[in-house]
C-alpha positions in Angstrom: -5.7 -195.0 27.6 -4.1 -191.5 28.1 -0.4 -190.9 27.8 -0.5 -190.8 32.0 -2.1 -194.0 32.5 0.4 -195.6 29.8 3.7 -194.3 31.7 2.3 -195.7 34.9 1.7 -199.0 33.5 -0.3 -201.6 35.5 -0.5 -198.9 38.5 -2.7 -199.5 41.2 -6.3 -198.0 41.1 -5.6 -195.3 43.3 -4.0 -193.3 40.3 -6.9 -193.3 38.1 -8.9 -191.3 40.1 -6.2 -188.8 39.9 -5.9 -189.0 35.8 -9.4 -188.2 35.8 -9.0 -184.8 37.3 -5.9 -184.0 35.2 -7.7 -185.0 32.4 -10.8 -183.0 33.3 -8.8 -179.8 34.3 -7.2 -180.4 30.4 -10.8 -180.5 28.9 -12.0 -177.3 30.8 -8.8 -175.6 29.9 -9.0 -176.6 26.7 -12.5 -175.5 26.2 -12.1 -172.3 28.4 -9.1 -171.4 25.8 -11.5 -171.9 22.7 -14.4 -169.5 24.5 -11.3 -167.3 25.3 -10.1 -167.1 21.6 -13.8 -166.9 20.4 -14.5 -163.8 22.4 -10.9 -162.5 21.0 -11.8 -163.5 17.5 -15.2 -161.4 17.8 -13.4 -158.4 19.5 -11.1 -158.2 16.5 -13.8 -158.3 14.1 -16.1 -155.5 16.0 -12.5 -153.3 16.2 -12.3 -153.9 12.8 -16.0 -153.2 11.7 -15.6 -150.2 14.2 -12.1 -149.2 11.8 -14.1 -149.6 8.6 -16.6 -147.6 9.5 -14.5 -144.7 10.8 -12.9 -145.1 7.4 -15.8 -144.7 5.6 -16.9 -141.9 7.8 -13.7 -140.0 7.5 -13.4 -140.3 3.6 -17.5 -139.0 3.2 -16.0 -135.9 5.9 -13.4 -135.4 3.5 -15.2 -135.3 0.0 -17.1 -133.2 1.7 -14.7 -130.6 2.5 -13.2 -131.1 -0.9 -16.5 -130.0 -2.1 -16.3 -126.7 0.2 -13.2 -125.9 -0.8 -13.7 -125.9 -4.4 -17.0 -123.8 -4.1 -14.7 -121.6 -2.0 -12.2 -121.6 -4.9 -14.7 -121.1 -7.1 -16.5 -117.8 -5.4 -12.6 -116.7 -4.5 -12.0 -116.5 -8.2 -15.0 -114.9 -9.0 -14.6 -112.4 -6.9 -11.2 -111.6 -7.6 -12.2 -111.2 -11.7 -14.8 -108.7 -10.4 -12.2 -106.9 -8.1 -10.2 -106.6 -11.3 -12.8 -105.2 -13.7 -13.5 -103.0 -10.7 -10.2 -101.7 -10.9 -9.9 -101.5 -14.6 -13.2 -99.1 -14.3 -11.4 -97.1 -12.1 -7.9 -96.9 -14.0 -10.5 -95.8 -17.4 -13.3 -93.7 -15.6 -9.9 -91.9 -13.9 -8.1 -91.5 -17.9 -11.3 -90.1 -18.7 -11.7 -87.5 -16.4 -8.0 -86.3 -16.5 -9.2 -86.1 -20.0 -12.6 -84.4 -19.8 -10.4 -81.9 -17.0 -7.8 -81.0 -19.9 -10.3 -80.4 -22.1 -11.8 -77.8 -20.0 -9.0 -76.4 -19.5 -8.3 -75.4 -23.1 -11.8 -74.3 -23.6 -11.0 -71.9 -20.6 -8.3 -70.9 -22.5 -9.4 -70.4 -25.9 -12.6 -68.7 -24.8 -11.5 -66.8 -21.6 -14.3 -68.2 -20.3 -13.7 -69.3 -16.3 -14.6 -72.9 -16.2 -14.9 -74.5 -12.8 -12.6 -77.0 -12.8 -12.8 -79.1 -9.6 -9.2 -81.4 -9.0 -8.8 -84.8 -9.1 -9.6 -85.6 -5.5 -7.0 -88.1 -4.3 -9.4 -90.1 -3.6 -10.0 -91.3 -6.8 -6.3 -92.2 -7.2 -6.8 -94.4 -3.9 -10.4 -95.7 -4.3 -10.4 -97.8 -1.4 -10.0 -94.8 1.0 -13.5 -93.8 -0.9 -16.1 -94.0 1.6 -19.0 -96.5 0.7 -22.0 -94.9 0.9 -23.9 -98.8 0.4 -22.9 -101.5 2.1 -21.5 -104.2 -0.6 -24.3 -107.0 -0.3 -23.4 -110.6 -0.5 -25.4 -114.1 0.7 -24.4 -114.5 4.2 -23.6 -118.0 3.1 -21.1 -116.6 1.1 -18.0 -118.3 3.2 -19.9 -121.5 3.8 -20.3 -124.1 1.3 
């Protein structure tokens, strides 16, 4: 007997037809609550797989551009060692020709002989005002890893 029928006691049989819809609207409440928490149990889980995933995804994204930017350190130091033999070359092979020019000089002297001597173009003080008569040639993938 349900808790209703109980508080009514002996009541006449016009009330049980009555406790038999509550108690049915109960049952399909119940039962729509439990499809209702069902459906919200397996949303949570897909938004959850769905979050994994984009986790995964987003840590695989960033190794990779870990990876890039290490090759990029990597050609970036490379390059910058070359610039600075290049620029050692140029301080030496700059000595040297001061050099080779003073030596002239004194043979001009000593012999009377008149040497050509051509000045230090000031563009070999300031190299990069040099003009390039070859384009420098690197991979065109240089920049991307």
């Amino acid at each position: 007997m349900s808790a209703m029928q109980q508080q009514l006691g002996s009541a006449p049989n016009w009330g049980e037809p009555k406790i038999a819809v509550i108690d049915d609207r109960k049952r399909k409440r119940m039962q729509s609550n439990r499809e209702s928490a069902k459906r919200s149990r397996i949303r949570k889980q897909q938004h959850l797989d769905d979050l994994l995933s984009k986790a995964e995804q987003l840590q695989k994204e960033n190794g990779q551009i870990a990876e890039r930017i290490d090759k990029t350190t990597e050609l970036y130091i490379k390059i910058a060692s070359d610039n600075n033999v290049l620029n050692a070359q140029i301080v030496e092979l700059t000595d040297r020709l001061q050099s080779l020019n003073s030596v002239l000089q004194i043979v001009e002297e000593v012999n009377g002989l008149a040497v050509d001597i051509p000045e230090m173009p000031d563009d070999l003080l300031e190299p990069w005002q040099l003009p390039c008569p070859m384009p420098i040639m690197y991979p065109a993938n240089m920049f991307q890893c």
